[in-house]
C-alpha positions as CSV (number, residue, x, y, z in Angstrom):
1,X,0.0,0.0,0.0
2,X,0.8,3.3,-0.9
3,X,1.8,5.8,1.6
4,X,-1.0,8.0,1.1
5,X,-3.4,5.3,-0.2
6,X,-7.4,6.5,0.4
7,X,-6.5,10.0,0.4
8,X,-8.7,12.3,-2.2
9,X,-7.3,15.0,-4.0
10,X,-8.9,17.5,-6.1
11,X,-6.3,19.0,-8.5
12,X,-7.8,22.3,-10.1
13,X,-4.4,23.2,-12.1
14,X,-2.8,23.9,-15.0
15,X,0.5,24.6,-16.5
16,X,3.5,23.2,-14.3
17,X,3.6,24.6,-10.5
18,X,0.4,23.1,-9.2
19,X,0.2,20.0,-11.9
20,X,3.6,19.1,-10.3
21,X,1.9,19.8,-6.3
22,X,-0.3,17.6,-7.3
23,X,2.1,14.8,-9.4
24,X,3.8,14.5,-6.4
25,X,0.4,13.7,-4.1
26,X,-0.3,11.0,-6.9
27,X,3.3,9.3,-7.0
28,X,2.7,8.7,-3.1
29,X,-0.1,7.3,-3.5
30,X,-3.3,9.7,-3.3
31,X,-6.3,9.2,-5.9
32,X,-5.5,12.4,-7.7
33,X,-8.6,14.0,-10.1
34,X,-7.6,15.7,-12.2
35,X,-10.3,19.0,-13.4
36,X,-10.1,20.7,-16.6
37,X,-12.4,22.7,-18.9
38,X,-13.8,20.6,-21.7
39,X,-11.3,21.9,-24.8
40,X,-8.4,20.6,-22.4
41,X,-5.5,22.1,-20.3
42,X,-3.5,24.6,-22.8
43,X,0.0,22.2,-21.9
44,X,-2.2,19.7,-24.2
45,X,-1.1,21.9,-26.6
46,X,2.2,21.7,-26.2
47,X,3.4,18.9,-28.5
48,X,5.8,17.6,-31.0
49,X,7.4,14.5,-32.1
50,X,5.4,12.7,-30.0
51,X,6.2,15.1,-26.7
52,X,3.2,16.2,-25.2
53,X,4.3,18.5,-22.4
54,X,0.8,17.7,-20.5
55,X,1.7,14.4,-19.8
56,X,4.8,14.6,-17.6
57,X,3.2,16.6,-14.8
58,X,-0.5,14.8,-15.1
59,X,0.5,10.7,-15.3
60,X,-0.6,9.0,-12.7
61,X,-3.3,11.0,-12.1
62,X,-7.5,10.4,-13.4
63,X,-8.9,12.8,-15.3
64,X,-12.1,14.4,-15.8
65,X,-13.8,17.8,-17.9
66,X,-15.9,20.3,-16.2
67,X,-16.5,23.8,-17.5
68,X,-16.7,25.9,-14.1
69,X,-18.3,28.9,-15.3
70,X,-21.1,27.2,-15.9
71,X,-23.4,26.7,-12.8
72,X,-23.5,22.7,-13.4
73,X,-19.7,22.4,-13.3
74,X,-19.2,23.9,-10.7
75,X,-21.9,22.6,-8.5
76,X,-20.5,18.9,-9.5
77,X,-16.7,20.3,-7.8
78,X,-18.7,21.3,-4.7
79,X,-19.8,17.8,-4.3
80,X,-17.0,16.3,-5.1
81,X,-15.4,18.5,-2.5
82,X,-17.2,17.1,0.2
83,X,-15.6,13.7,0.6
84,X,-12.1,15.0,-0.7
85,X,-9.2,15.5,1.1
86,X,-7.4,17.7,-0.8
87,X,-7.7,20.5,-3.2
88,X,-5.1,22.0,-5.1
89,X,-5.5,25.1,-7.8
90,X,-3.3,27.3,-9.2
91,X,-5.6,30.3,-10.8
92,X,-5.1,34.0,-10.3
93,X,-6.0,34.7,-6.7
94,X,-9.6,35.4,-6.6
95,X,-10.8,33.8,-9.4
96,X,-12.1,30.9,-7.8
97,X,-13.8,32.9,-5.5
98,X,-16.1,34.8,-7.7
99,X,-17.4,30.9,-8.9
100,X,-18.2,30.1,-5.2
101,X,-14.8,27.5,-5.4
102,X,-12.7,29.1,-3.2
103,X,-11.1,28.2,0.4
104,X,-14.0,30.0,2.1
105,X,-16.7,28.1,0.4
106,X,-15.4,24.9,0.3
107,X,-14.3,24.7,3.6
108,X,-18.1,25.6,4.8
109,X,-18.9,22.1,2.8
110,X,-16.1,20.4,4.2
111,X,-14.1,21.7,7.1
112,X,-11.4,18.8,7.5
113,X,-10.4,20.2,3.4
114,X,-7.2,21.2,2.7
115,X,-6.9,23.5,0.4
116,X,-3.7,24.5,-1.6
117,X,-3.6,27.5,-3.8
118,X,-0.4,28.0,-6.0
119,X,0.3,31.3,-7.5
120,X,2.6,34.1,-8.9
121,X,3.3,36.4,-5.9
122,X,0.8,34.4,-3.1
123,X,-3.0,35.5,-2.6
124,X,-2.1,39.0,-0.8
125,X,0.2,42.2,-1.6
126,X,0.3,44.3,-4.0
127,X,1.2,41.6,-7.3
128,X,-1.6,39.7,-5.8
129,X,-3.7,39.6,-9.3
130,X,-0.2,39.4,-11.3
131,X,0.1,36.5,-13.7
132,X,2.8,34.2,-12.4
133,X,5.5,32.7,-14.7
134,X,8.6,31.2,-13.7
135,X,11.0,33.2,-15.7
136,X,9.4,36.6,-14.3
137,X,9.8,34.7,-11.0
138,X,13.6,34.3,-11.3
139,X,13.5,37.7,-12.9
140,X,12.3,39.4,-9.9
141,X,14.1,37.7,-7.3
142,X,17.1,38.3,-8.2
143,X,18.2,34.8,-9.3
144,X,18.5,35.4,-12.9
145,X,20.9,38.6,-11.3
146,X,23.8,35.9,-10.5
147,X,23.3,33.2,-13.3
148,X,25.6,32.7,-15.9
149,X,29.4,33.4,-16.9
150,X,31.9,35.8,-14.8
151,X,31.8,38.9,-16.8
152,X,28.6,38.7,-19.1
153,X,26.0,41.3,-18.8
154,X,23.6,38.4,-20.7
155,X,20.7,37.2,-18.5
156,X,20.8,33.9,-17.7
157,X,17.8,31.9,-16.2
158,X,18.1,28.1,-14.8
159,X,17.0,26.9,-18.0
160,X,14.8,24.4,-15.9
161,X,11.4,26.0,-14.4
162,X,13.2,26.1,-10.6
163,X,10.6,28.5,-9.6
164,X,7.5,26.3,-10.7
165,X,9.0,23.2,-9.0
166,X,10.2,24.6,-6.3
167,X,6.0,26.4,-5.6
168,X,4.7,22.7,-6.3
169,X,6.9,21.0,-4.0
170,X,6.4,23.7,-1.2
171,X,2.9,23.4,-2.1
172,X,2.9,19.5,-1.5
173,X,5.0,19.8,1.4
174,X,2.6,22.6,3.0
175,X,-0.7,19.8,2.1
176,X,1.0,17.0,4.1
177,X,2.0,19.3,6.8
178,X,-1.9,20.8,7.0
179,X,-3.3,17.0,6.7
180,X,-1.0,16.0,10.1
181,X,-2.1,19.0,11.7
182,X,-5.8,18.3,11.0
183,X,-4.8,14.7,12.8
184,X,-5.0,16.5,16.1
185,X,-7.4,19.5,15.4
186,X,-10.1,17.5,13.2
187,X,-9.9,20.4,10.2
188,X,-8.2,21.5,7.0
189,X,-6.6,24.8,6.2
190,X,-5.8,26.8,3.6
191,X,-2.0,26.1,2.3
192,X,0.1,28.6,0.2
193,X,3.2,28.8,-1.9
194,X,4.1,31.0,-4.9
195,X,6.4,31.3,-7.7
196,X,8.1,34.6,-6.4
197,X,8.8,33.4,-2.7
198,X,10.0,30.3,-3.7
199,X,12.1,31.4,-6.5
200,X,13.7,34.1,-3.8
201,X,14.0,30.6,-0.8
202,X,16.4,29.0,-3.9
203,X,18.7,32.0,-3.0
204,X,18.9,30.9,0.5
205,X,22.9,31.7,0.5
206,X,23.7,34.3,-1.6
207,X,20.7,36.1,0.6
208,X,22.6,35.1,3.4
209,X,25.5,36.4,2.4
210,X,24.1,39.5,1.0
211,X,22.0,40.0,4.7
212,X,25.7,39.5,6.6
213,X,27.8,41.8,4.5
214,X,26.0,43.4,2.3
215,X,27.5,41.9,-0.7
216,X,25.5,41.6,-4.0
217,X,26.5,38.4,-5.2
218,X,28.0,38.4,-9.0
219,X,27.9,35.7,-11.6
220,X,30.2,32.8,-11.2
221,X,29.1,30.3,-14.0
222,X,29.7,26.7,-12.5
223,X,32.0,28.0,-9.6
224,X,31.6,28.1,-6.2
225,X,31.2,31.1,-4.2
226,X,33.4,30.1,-1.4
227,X,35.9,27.5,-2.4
228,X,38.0,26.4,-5.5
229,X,38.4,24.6,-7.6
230,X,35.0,23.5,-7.5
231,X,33.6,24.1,-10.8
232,X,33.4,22.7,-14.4
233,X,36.6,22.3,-16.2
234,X,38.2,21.0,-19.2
235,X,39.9,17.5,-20.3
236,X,40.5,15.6,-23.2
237,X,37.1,14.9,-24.5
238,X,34.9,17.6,-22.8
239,X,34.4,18.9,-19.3
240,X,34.3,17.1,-16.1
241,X,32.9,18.9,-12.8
242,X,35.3,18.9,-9.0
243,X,34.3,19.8,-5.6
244,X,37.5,20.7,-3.8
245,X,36.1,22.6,-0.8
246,X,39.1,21.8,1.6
247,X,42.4,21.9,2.0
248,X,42.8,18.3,2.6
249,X,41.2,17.3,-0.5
250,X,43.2,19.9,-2.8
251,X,46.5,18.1,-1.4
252,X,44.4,14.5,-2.7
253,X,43.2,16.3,-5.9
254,X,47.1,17.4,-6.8
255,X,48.6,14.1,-5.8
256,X,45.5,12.3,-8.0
257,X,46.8,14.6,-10.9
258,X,50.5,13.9,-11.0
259,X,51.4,17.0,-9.4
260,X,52.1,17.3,-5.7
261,X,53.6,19.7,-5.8
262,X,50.9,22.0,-7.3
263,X,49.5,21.7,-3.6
264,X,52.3,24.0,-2.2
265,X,52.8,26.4,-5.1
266,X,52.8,29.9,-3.9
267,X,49.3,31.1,-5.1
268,X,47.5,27.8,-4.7
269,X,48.5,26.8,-1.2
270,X,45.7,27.9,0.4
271,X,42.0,28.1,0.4
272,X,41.8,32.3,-0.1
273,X,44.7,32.0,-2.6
274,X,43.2,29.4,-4.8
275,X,39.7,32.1,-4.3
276,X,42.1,35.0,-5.6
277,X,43.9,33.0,-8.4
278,X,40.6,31.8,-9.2
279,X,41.5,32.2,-13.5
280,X,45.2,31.3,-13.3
281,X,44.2,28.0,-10.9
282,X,41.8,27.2,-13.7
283,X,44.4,27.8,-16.7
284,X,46.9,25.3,-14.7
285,X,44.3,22.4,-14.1
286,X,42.9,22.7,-17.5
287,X,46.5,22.2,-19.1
288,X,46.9,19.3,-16.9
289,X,43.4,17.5,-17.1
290,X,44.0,18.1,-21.0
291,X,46.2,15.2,-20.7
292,X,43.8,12.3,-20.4
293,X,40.0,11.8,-20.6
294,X,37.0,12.9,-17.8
295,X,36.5,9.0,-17.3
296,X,39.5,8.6,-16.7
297,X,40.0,11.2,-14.4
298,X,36.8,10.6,-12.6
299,X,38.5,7.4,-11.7
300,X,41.5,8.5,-10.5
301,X,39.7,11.0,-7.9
302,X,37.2,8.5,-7.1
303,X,39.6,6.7,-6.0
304,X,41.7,9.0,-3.2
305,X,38.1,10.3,-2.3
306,X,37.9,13.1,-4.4
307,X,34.3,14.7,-5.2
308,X,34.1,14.6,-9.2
309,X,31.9,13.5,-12.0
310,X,31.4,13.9,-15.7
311,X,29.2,16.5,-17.2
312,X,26.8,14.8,-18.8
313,X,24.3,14.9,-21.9
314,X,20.4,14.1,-20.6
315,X,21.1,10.7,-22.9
316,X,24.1,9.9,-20.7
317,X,23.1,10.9,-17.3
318,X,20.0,8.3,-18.1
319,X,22.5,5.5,-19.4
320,X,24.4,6.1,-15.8
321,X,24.2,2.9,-13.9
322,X,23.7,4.8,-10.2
323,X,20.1,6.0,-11.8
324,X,19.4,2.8,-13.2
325,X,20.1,1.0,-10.0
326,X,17.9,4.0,-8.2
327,X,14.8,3.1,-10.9
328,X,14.3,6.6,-11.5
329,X,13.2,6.0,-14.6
330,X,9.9,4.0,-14.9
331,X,7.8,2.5,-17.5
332,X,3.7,2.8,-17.3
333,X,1.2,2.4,-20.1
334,X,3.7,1.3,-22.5
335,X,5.8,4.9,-21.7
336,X,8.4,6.1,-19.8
337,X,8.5,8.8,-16.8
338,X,10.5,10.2,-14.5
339,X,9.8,8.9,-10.8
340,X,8.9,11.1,-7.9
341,X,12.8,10.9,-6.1
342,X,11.6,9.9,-3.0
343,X,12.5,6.6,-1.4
344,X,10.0,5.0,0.8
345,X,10.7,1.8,1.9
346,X,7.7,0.6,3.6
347,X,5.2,2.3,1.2
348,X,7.4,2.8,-2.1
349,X,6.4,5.7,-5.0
350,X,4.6,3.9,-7.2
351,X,3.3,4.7,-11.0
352,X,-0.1,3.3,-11.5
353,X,-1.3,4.7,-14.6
354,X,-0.4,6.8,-17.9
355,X,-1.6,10.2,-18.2
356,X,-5.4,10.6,-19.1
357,X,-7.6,12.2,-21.9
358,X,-9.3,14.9,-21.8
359,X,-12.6,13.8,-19.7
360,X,-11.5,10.8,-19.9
361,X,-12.8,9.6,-16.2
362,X,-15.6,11.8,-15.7
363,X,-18.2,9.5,-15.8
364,X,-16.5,7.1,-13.3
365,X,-15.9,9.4,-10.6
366,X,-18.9,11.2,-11.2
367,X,-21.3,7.8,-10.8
368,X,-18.6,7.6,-7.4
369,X,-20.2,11.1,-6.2
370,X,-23.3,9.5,-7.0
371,X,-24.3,11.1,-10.2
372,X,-26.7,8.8,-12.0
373,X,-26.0,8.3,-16.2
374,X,-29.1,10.5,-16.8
375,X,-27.6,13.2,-14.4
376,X,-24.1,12.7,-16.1
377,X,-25.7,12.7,-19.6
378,X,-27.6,16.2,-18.9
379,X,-24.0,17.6,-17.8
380,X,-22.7,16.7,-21.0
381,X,-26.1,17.8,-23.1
382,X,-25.6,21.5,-21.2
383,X,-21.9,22.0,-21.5
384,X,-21.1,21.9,-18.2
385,X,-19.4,18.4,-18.3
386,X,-17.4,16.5,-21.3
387,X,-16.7,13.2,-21.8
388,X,-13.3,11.5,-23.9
389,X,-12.5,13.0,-27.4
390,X,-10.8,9.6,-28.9
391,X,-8.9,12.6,-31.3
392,X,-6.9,13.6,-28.1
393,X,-5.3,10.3,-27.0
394,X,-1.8,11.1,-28.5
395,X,0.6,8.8,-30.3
């Protein structure tokens, strides 16, 4: 059994940030629904070669179609609402109000609901009505201000959504925070994250930093802040990556090279030198690593105990045998998906089902709620409810 087996979620999102709240709910366990208008989530959209992006935030998960600005739609999401668990949305702050859908109302229905609301800039303050996107997110924080090469005055974001992950999976861990709490006081609450806050929590250090001294931080590229070498650098075939963050491992890095004495030179014998002589230290190491391959020099640190790995290619970081011996990589429906990374030993992450169709479940967990086919069939008659397209299953 799953680890949150019997657990009822309502997932009212779209896009990535509360899709992947909500993904995560599903992998552990929880009977996620998913709720979208009849024409589809817009991320069914999003397609080529055979990529749908819908589908890798939304497996695992049952699906059906309700227009909510119709009175029947969203009647049917307040009944569902009142033997769910969970409900998790990600609209503009308010707009699920003005329906009658929002944490006030539903909790009247059902006071032990939980209720999750993922946003741009969080359901008060003065963005409170902004539009949320991730890179305006890392924009605004200040991330994108430190990401990329020493030097360039090019913006850089993270290339991968940080922001939009980071909301859903403060959003999920805020849901199984509220459902222990309502363990001892009987009721739900309403849950929060946001794109902008979380985007500004992945700065946790350089804020730190900036808090203590005062100091803006600058961009680095792949080094570190505070020690060196401990950055991308050059060999034979490509680029390997090397976390030297103390004195005793430099001395093991330069003796793993071929050149103790490196660990002594004037310039390079200490922590705030190798900082200073940041450019020069990464001239010398590159001529030397030049000399043989990143495998082969992954091996060599391995072996004295050196932090250091190859930079990989997506297609060889899924060929590694660590993430094939982790299963992070799983097959369901006759496709492949990325597992939830969490390892639970007693009540593993499991991948049940593929993602869904466009109304694809409706009338299943409608006749649960107790809809009979003549209720469901007037739903779909008014508009209010839809039933599977067979033109949407992709290839």
């Amino acid at each position: 059994m799953a680890a949150l087996s019997g657990l009822k979620v309502l997932d009212c999102t779209h896009v990535i940030a509360g899709a992947y709240c909500s993904l995560v709910l599903a992998d552990l366990g929880a009977d996620v629904i998913k709720i979208e208008p009849p024409a589809g989530e817009s991320t069914r959209a999003l397609r080529g070669d055979g990529f749908r992006a819908y589908d890798f935030v939304n497996r695992n998960k049952r699906a059906i179609a309700l227009d909510l600005s119709t009175k029947g739609g969203a009647d049917v999401v307040r009944t569902l609402a009142k033997t769910a668990d969970v409900f998790v949305e990600n609209y503009r702050p308010g707009s699920l109000d003005r329906m009658g859908l929002g944490y006030a109302e539903l909790s009247k229905i059902n006071p032990r609901l939980v209720y999750c609301s993922v946003s741009g800039f969080g359901g008060d303050g003065p963005y409170r009505e902004r539009g949320g996107f991730d890179l305006i997110a890392q924009a605004m924080s200040g991330l994108m201000s430190f990401v990329g090469e020493p030097g360039s005055e090019v913006p850089c974001s993270t290339a991968v959504p940080i922001s939009d992950l980071n909301a859903g999976l403060f959003g999920a861990i805020g849901v199984l925070a509220a459902l222990q709490s309502r363990q001892t006081t009987g009721k739900g609450q309403h849950v929060e994250s946001s794109l902008f806050e979380s985007a500004m929590a992945a700065t946790i250090w350089e804020t730190g930093r900036f808090l203590t001294s005062g100091d803006l931080p600058s961009r680095t590229g792949t080094r570190h802040r505070l020690a060196a070498p401990y950055e991308a650098l050059k060999t034979a075939d490509g680029h390997m990556v090397v976390g030297v963050n103390s004195q005793r491992l430099w001395k093991r890095f330069c003796e793993a090279l071929g050149e103790p004495d490196l660990a002594g030179e004037a310039g390079f014998d200490s922590p705030a030198a190798r900082m200073q002589n940041r450019d020069a230290l990464q001239a010398r190491l590159e001529g030397i690593l030049g000399r043989d391959t990143s495998a082969n020099w992954v091996l060599k640190l391995e072996a004295v105990g050196v932090p250091a790995g190859p930079l990989n290619n997506l297609a060889q970081a899924w060929d590694d045998p660590q993430i094939k011996a982790r299963g992070l990589l799983t097959e369901v429906a006759g496709r492949r998906f990325v597992r939830t990374p969490i390892k639970l030993h007693d009540t593993p992450v499991e991948l049940t089902r593929g993602p869904a169709e466009v109304g694809e479940h409706t009338r299943e967990v409608l006749a649960e709620a107790g809809f009979s086919p003549t209720d469901i069939d007037a739903l779909v008659s008014q508009g209010a409810a839809a039933t599977e397209r067979k033109s949407e299953v992709s290839a």
